[in-house]
Every structure is written in structure tokens, then in C-alpha cells.
N, C-alpha and C positions, 0 to 999 in steps of 0.2 A: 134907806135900808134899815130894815129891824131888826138885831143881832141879840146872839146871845155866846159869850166866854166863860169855857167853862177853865179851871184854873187860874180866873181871875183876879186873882189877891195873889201871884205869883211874879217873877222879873218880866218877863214877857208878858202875860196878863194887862198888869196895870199901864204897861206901855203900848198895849192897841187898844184899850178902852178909852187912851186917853188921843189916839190917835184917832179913833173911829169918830168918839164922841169932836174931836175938833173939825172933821168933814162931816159934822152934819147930820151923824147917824144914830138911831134913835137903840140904846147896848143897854143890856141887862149883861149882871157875871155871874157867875156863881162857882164858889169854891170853897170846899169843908171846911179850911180854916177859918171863914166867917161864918160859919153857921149852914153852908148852904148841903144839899144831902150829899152821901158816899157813893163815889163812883159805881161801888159794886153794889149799890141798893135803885135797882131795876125799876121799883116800883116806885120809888121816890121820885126820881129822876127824870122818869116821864109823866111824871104829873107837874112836873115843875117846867118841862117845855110844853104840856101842853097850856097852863097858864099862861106861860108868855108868850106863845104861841111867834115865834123867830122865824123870819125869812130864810137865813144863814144859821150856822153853828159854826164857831171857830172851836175843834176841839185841843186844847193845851195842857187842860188835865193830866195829870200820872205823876210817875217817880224820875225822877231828871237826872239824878247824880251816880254816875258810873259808877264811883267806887264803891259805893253802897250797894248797887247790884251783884256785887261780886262775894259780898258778905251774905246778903240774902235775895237770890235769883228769883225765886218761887213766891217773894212778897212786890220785887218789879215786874215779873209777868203779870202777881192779879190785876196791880195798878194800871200797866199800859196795853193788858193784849185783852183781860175781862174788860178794864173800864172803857176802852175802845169799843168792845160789844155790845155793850149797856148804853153809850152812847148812841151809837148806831140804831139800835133796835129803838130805843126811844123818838129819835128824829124821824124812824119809818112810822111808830105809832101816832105822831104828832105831827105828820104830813108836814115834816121840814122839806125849804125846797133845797135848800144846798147844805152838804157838812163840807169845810175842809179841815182836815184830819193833818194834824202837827207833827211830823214825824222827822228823823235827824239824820246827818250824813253819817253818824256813827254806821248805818245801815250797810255801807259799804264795804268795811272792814279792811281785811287786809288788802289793801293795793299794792301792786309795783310801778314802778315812776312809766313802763311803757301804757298804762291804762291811767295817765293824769295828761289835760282836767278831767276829770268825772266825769259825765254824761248821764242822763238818768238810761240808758240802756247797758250801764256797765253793772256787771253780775256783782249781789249783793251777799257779802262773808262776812256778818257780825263775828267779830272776839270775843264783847263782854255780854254779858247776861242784858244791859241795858239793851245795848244795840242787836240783839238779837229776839228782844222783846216791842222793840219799835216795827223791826221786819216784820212783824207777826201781828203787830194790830195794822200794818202796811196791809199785808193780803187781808184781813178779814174787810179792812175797805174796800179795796178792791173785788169782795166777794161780795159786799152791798149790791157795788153797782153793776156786775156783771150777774148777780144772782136776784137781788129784789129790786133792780132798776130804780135806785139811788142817787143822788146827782153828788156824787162824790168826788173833790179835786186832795189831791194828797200833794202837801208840800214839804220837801227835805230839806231841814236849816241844816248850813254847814254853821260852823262855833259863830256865835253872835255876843257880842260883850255891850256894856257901857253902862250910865247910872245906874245903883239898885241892884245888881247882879251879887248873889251869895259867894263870900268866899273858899265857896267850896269849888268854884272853876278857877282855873289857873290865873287870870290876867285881875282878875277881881283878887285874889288872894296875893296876888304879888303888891294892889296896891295897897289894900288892908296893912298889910306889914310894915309898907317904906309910911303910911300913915300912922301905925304904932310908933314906930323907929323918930319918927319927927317929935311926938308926945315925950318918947322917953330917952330918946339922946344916942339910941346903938345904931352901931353901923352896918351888924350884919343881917340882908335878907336872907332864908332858907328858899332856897326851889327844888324840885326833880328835876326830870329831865329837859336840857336845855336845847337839845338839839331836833325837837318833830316840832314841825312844819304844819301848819293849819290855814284855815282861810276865815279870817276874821271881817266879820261886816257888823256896822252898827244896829243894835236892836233896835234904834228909831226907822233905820233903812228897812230892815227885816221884818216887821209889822204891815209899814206900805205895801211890801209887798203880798202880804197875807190880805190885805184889805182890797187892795185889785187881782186879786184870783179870786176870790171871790162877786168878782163882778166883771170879767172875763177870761177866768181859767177854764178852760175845756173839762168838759162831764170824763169821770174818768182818767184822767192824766196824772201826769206826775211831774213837778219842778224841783228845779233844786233853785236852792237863795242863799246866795254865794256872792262874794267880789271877784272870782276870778281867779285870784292868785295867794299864795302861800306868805307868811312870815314868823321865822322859828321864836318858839317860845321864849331864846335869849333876847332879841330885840325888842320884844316886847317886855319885858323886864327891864334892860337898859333903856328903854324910852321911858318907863317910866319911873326908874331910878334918876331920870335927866332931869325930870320934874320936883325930886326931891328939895326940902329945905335945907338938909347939911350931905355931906358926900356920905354913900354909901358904897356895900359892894355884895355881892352874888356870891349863897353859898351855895355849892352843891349837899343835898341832901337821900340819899339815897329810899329814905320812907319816905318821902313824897311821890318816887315814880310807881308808875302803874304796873298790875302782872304782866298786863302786857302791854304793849305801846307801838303804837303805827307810826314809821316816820316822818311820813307828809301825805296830807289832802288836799287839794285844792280843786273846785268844781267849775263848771261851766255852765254860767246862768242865760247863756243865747235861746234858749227855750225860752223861759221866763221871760224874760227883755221883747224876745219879736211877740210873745202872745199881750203880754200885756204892757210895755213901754218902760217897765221900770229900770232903774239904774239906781244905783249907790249916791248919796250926794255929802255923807259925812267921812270926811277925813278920819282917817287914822288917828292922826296927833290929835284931832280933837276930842276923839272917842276916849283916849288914854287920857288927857284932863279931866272930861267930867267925871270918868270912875274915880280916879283919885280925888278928887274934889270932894266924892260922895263920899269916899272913904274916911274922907279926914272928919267930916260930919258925924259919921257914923263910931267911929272912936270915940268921940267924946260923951256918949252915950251910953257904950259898949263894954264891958270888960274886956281884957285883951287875952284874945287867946293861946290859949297853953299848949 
């Protein structure tokens, strides 16, 4: 397969380039932080797939961090609902045969525990400005392939964690801290909110599966890539306060929660699983070592932040 990642100098990025390229697959990436063109530079962008001329598009591209959409909405839409168009439109002018198009469970928004797990038929109520900008390069895929017949599969990651993840997501920022806290001797971690419930799956698992949808995910569809089940943002803190080198403990911080906050997601990947076989095969416990592991790497590098 000849692939091309766009946001690939990103957490997810460099983790299916390195997953594609180990099956065998012959991946170009491209992402402005290397030099590569601007989502929203149309004309760039497809002269740069028509050069490489890809089988597949993985697109991963945009703006990723909630809380910075809520600061400014109107710079997350150009990133994830233009640069989603600019994609698109380029894969139709460069006779790409598949895009799938990266998009988040944020999409679902507010649920009540009677509509969990997920499903991808359950009605989608973005909150923040991100998730309601993901929805929205959602249909314009969706409008590829029922309007310029497209081979378009769209995949929904519920929260994916593990090496290399910014800590600007929760689980990655709790180990970032308990990895400061070891450098400088203090006991206490800051968190927000301890109590919403998410579905965490390893980004090595969550690539796999973006690499077999694309080599049998149904034209048109939609997945979610999920484990299944829920685990509140406290246990994942204590698990990895458990790894700590000297005892720590949990603050509550009130600037770290969200304006608004969902109290649990957790999805149902039986779609995903019967079309293309996949399943989970990283542990939890294991996933929460190697980000701290990375983390503690990463400090020593790092200034600490304020």
C-alpha cells in the first residue's frame, strides 16, 4: 500500500507511520511543522498529492486540543472543517482511491448513561467548538462520497493515550507532573476533574486500526475505535501515581476543569471488530508506563512547566 499522513510529525502521526512503514507499506507524511504546505493552501496541497500520487490518505491534520477551541472556535473550524475540504478536494483532483478521514468521539457530546456504549447510530451533540468542528468535517466527508463519489471511510477515536502524547491531554499531563515531582522532590499533583469516565485505548492499538480500514473498511461508513469500556480520570492518575518513585498525592484544581464536561463515554467497537478483525492487545498498565517513561525522558530536556 502507498500511503500518504497528513499531520505526520504529530502523536498519532509518527505512531502509524511507524506502524504502516513496519507492515510493509511504502508512507510519505506531510505536516507544516516540517516544512510540509498549509492545510488551507488548496493549491499546494494538491500538487503535493499529486507528486506522490497515494493509494490511501490518512487524514490527521487540524487542531486537536479542546481547550484551545474554546479560546478561539473560528481558528479550530478553519483547521479541521476548511482543512478537511482542501483535503478532500485534493484527493478527488489526484484521483486518490481511499481518504480516511480522522475524526473524534468528542462528536457525540453530551450523552446520558441510557445511550452508552456508543454506537455510531447514536445522535451527535458536540459541546466544544473542537467537537463540533470535527462533526462538520464528519459530513463534508460524508458529502464527498455521497456527492462526488469518493471512497471515503471515516473513523471516530474515542481518548487514545500512550508514548509522545502532549501534555495538554489529561493522562499525559498527570504523568508529565508525577515525572517533574520525581526531578524535584514535591508531592503534590494538580488535576481537574476526577470524576468523567472516558474510554481509553492504546495509540499503538488505535493506528492498527486505522491501517485495516483502510484495507477493509466499507466506502462510506463510519467506526468508532474504542476498548469498550470506561475508566475515571482518578484511576488513571492513581495508577499512575502507583508508578511513582517517592509517594505522592492528588490535588484538586479547579483551572484545570473544562467549561463544560461530559461525565462518561465509552463506545462500542463490534462494528470495527466484525468488518475488520481488530481488537485491543495493549494493556492499560502497560500503556501508563510507557507514557511515564516518556515523560520522565522528556523532563530532562524540558523546562518545567509553570
Amino acid at each position: 500500500m502507498k500511503a500518504l499522513v497528513t499531520g505526520s510529525a504529530g502523536f498519532v502521526g509518527r505512531h502509524l507511520i511507524k506502524h504502516l512503514e513496519g507492515n510493509g507499506d511504502e508512507v510519505s507524511g506531510t505536516d507544516i511543522s516540517s516544512g510540509g504546505p498549509d492545510l488551507l493552501d488548496l493549491k499546494n496541497f494538491t500538487e503535493l498529492f499529486k507528486r506522490i500520487d497515494p493509494e490511501v490518505v490518512f487524514h490527521l491534520a487540524g487542531q486537536a486540543d479542546v481547550a484551545a477551541s474554546w479560546k478561539d472556535p473560528y481558528e479550530t473550524f478553519k483547521s479541521n472543517v476548511e482543512g478537511t475540504i482542501n483535503v478532500l478536494t485534493a484527493a478527488r483532483e489526484s484521483n486518490v482511491q481511499k481518504i480516511i478521514t480522522i475524526t473524534s468521539a468528542d462528536v457525540y457530546g453530551s450523552v446520558t448513561s441510557q445511550d452508552l456504549p456508543i454506537t455510531e447510530e447514536t445522535a451527535l451533540k458536540p459541546v466544544s467548538p473542537y467537537a463540533a468542528s470535527k462533526a462538520a468535517a464528519e459530513l463534508f466527508s460524508l458529502q464527498a462520497h455521497d456527492g462526488y463519489g469518493q471512497y471515503v471511510v471515516r473513523a471516530r477515536a474515542f481518548n487514545h493515550i500512550g508514548p509522545g502524547q502532549s501534555k495538554n491531554f489529561v493522562s499525559a499531563a498527570i504523568a508529565c507532573r508525577v515525572a517533574e515531582n520525581e526531578l524535584s522532590g514535591e508531592e503534590v499533583v494538580k488535576i481537574g476533574n476526577l470524576e468523567a469516565k472516558r474510554d481509553f485505548t492504546d495509540v499503538r492499538d488505535v493506528v492498527a486500526a486505522y491501517r485495516l480500514l483502510s484495507l477493509s473498511g466499507e466506502n462510506g461508513e463510519v467506526y468508532n475505535v474504542c476498548s469498550g469500556s470506561s475508566v475515571s480520570v482518578q484511576e488513571i492518575a492513581e495508577r499512575i501515581i502507583g508508578m511513582a518513585r517517592h509517594e505522592m498525592k492528588l490535588e484538586v484544581d479547579e483551572e484545570l476543569f473544562r467549561p463544560v464536561e461530559i461525565s462518561e463515554l465509552f463506545g462500542d467497537s463490534s462494528k470495527l471488530a466484525e468488518t475488520t478483525q481488530w481488537a485491543p492487545v495493549y494493556p492499560l498498565e502497560d500503556t501508563l508506563r510507557d507514557l511515564l517513561e516518556y515523560w520522565r525522558a522528556q523532563v530532562l530536556i524540558e523546562p518545567k512547566a509553570e
